[in-house]
C-alpha positions in Angstrom: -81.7 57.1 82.3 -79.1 60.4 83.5 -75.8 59.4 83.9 -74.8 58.3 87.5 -71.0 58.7 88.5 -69.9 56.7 92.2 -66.5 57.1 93.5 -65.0 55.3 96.8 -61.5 55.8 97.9 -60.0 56.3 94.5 -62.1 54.0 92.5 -64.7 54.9 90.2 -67.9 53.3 88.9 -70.1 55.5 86.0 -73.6 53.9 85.1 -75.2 55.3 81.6 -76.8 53.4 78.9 -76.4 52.6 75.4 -79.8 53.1 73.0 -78.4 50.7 70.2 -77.8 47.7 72.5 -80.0 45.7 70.6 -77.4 46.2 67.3 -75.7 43.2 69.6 -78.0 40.7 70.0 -76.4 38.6 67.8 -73.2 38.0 69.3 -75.4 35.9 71.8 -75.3 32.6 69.9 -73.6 29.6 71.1 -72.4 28.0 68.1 -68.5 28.9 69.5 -66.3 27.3 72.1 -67.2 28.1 75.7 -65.1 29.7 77.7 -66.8 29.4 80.9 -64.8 26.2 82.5 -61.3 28.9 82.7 -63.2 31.6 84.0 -65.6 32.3 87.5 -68.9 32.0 85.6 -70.9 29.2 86.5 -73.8 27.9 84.8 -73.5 30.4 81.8 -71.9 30.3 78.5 -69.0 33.0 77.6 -67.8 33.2 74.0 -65.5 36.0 73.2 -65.6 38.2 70.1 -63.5 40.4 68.2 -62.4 43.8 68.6 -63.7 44.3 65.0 -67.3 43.1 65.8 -67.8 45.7 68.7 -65.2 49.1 67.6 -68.2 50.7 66.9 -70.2 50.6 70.7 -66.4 50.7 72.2 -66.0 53.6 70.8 -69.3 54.9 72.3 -68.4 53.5 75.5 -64.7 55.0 75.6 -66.5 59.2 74.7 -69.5 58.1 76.9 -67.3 57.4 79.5 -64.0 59.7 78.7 -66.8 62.4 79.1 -68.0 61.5 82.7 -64.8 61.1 84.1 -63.8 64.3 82.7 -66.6 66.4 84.6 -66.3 64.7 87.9 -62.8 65.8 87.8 -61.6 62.0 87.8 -57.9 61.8 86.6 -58.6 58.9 84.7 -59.0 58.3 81.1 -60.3 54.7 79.4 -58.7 54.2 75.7 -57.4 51.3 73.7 -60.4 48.8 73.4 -58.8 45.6 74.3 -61.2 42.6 74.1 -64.6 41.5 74.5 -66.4 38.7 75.4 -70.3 37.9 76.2 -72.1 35.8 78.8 -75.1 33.9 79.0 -76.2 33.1 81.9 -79.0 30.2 82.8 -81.4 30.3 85.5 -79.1 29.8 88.6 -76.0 31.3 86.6 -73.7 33.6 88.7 -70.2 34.7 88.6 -67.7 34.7 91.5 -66.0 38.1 92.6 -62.7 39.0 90.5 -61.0 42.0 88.8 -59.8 42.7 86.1 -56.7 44.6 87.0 -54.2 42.2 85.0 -52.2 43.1 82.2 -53.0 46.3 80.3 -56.5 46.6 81.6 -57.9 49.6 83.3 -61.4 50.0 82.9 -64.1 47.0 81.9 -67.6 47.8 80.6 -70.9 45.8 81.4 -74.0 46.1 78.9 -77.0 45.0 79.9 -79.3 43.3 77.7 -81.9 42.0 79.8 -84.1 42.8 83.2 -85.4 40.5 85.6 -88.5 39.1 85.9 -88.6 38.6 89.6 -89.2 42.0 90.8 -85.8 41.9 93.1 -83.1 44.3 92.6 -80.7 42.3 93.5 -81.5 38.9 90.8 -79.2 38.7 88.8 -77.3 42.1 89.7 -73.9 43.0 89.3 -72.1 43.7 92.9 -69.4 45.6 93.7 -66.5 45.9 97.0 -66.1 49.6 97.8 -63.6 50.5 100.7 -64.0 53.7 101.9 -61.8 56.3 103.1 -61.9 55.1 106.5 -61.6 51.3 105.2 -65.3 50.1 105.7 -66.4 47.8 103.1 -69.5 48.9 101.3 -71.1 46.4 98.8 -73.2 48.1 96.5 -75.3 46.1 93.7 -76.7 47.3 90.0 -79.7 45.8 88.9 -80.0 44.9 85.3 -82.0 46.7 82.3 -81.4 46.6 78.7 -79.3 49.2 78.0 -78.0 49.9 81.2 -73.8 50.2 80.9 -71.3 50.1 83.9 -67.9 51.2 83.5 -65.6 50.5 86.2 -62.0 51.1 87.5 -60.4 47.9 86.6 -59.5 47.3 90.7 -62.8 46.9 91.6 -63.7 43.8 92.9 -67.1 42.6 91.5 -69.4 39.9 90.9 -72.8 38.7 89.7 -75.5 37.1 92.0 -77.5 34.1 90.9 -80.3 35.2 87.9 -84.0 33.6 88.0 -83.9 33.6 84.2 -81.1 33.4 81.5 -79.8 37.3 81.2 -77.4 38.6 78.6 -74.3 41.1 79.3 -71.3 41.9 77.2 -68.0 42.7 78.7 -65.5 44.8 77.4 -62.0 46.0 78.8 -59.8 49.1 78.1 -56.6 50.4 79.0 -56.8 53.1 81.3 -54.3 56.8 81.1 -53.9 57.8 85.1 -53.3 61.4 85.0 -52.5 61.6 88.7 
């Protein structure tokens, strides 16, 4: 998969992948609390982890990513992995729209773990709200793949529509360095 860098009014969205996704399969268990009841996933379990257990792909993800920004000429830098959590969905499992644009956080990462079997794009996708310049919405979707990674400006609005089958993603934020 090439990299893939979207941009709309200001915020930024890169897609690229990750070959040793499957190093973190095994933070998929549910043996620990679930955090889904405070959160908007529904029908899904979310457990978070500890900076420790994922430094290694963070760091990935922040010179993957660091590295994109910088050739599109995008004054943005991510750094400072700050948590992660992952999320299980079940069949019928979504997640309502939010952002992640509280505290400290700049940028979140999505890794993909699994692809639908449905044949629709949009199963299980994650969405995004893009205004542009002109202030038309756009909502624009990423199917899943195992592998796949989105990183995303923290003020993007985003969700995930309803999966056919259970589907695994991890989440991780960073703080952001705005060189504007």
């Amino acid at each position: 998969m090439s990299d893939m860098y979207y941009c709309a009014n200001g915020k930024w969205i890169v897609e690229t992948s990750i070959d040793s996704y499957s190093d973190y399969l095994h933070l998929f268990n549910t043996t620990g609390p679930n955090g889904s009841a405070t959160t908007t996933t529904v029908n899904g379990y979310q457990q978070g982890h500890t900076i420790e257990e994922t430094k290694l792909l963070a760091d990935i993800i922040i010179e993957k990513t660091n590295t994109i920004l910088t050739n599109t000429n995008t004054p943005c830098q991510i750094q400072n992995h700050i948590q992660t959590w992952s999320i299980q969905y079940y069949p019928g499992g979504w997640k309502g729209i939010h952002c992640h644009d509280h505290g400290s956080t700049g940028a979140t990462a999505v890794l993909y773990f699994d692809e639908p079997s449905s044949g629709q794009d949009d199963e299980g996708a994650i969405y995004a709200i893009l205004p542009d310049e002109y202030g038309n919405t756009k909502v624009n979707f990423w199917h899943s793949a195992p592998g796949k990674l989105l990183v995303m400006d923290a003020r993007i609005w985003h969700g995930v529509y309803p999966t056919l089958d259970t589907r695994r993603v991890l989440v991780l934020d960073f703080e952001a360095n705005w060189n504007e």
